[in-house]
N, C-alpha and C positions, 0 to 999 in steps of 0.2 A: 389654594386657588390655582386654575387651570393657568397656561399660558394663551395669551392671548394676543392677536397682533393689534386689534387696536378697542376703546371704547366707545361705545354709541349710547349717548343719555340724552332722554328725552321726561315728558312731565306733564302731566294734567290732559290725559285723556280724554277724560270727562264723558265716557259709556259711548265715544264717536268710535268703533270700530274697526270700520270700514276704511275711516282716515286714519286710524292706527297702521294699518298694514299696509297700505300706499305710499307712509312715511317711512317703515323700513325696506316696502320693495324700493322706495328712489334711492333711499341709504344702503341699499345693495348689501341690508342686514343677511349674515352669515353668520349661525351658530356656533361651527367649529372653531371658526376664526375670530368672532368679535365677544365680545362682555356687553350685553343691552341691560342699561339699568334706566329705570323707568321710576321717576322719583314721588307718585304717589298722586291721589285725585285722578283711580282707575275710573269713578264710578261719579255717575250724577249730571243732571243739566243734558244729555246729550241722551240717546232715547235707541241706545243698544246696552246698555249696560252688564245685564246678563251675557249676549256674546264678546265683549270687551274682555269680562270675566275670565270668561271657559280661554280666550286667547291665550291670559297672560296667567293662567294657569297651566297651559301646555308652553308658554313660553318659560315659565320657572322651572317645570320638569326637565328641562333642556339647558338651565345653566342660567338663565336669564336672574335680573335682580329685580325685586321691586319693593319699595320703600313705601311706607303707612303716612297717608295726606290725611288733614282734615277730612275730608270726606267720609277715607273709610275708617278714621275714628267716630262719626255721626252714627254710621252703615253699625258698625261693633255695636256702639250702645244700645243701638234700637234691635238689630238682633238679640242680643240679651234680653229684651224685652218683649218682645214677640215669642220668644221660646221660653219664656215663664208662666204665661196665661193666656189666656183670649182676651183678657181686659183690654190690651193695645187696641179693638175693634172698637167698642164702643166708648172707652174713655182713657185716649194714648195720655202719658205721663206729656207736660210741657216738651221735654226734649222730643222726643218723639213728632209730635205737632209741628213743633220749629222745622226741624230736620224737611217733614214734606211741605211744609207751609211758607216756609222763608229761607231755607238754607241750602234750595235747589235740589233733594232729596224727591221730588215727586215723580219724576219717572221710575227710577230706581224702586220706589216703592209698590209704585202697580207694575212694576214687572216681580218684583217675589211675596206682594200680599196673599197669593194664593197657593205659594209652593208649598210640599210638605215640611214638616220639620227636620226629615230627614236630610231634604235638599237645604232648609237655612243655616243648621251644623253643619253642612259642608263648606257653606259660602263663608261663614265664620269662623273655620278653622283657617280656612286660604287669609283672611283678613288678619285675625290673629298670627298669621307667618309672619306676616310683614313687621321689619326692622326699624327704626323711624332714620337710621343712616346707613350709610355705608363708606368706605374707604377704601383705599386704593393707590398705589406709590405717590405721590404729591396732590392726588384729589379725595373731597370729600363730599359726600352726596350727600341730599336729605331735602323734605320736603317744602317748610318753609325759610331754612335759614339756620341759626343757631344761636344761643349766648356764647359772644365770643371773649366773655370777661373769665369763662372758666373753660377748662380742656372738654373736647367735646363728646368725649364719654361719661362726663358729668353733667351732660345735659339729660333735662329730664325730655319723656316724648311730646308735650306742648311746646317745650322752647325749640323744638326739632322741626315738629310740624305747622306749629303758624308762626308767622313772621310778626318780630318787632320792627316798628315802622324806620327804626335808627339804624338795623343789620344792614342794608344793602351801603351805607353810607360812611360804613364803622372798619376801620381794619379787622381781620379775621385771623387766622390762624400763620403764624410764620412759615414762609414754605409752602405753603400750600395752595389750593386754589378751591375754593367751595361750589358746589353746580348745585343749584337749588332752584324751584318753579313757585308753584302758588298765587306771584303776583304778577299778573300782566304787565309785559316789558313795555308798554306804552306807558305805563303810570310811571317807569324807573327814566322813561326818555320823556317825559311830559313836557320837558323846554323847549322839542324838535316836532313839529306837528306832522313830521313826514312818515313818524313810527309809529302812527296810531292803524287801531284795528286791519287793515288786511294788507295793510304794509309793515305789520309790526317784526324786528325781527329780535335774535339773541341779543341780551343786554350785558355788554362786559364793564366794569368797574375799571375803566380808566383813570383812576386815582389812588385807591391802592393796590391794583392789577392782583386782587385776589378772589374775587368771588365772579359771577356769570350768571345769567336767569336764561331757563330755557323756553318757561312758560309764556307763548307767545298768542295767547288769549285765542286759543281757535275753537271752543266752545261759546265764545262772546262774537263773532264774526273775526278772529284775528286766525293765526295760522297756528298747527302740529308744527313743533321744532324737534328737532334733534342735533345733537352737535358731537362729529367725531373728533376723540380726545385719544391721545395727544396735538391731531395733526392739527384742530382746532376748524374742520371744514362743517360747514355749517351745511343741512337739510331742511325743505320746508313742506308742506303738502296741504 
């Protein structure tokens, strides 16, 4: 791993683009200098998805991190299935369905129902890159959380990517400190009605001072967070 003078983690894109790169231009993101890990839910609900993509695929070639969310585990299985047959047209398997039907997948869908297959293996190999964690001297990334009853390379990638509703509430890892997204930090501050949607901000775990959400529901009307680590300076957009 390069040196680097500080980190910049942010989460849950969700195919908004446009607000992705406004978040690192106010984050005064620098390659050389910083580690950008972006901890998954590149894609969906948000109606750039494709250029999101192409972004944070030239952002990986450049040293960047990105971690596998829910999402692009949905994105994985139905490219598998779209790249088997043409049946997904007229008669998609239930996942499939759900995915554009109920699980926020419908933009995303009609932006690559028409690509070649040449272009869905690429998009599936980018998805397939992705990790479902990452680590880093006292921090550990990932996209919704982890089981923290076993070390966390013994989690499998569901306990990685969707959250049990007891993690944020549970001590975590000794030492350490967890940056994870997925669940809008309004529902982690639900007692404080001042951090709902467009006031929402970073949620830190003030009880066992070891985990943080960065995911500040800015595909639901809340905001793109970022948060630079170690210095713990917070970005919003």
């Amino acid at each position: 791993m390069r040196s680097v003078d500080r980190i910049l983690a942010t989460s849950d894109p969700h195919g908004e683009n446009k607000k992705l790169l406004r978040l690192l231009k106010n984050a005064a993101y620098e390659q050389d200098r910083d580690l950008l890990i972006i901890c998954g839910d590149l894609i969906d609900r948000g109606e750039e998805n494709l250029d999101c993509l192409a972004t944070c695929e030239e952002l990986q070639k450049k040293g960047a991190i990105f971690l596998k969310g829910n999402h692009e585990q949905f994105l994985e299985q139905s490219l598998h299935e779209m790249l088997a047959s043409d049946t997904w047209r007229t008669q998609p398997s239930e996942h499939l369905y759900n995915w554009v039907n109920h699980y926020g997948g419908a933009s995303m869908y009609h932006e690559i129902k028409d690509l070649s297959s040449e272009k869905l293996r690429s998009i599936l190999k980018f998805v397939q890159s992705l990790p479902p964690y990452f680590a880093i001297g006292k921090f550990i990334f990932s996209h919704g959380g982890a089981n923290t009853s076993k070390p966390i390379a013994a989690n499998t990638e569901d306990e990685l990517i969707w959250s049990d509703k007891s993690f944020p509430y549970c001590p975590a890892y000794k030492d350490k400190v967890m940056v994870f997204g997925h669940t809008p930090t309004w529902q982690l501050y639900a007692h404080d009605i001042k951090f709902k949607k467009a006031n929402a901000k970073i949620w830190y775990d003030n009880t066992n001072k070891d985990k943080l959400c960065v995911d500040c529901g800015g595909v639901f009307g809340g905001r793109l967070a970022a948060i630079e680590l170690p210095a713990y300076r917070e970005f919003y957009e």
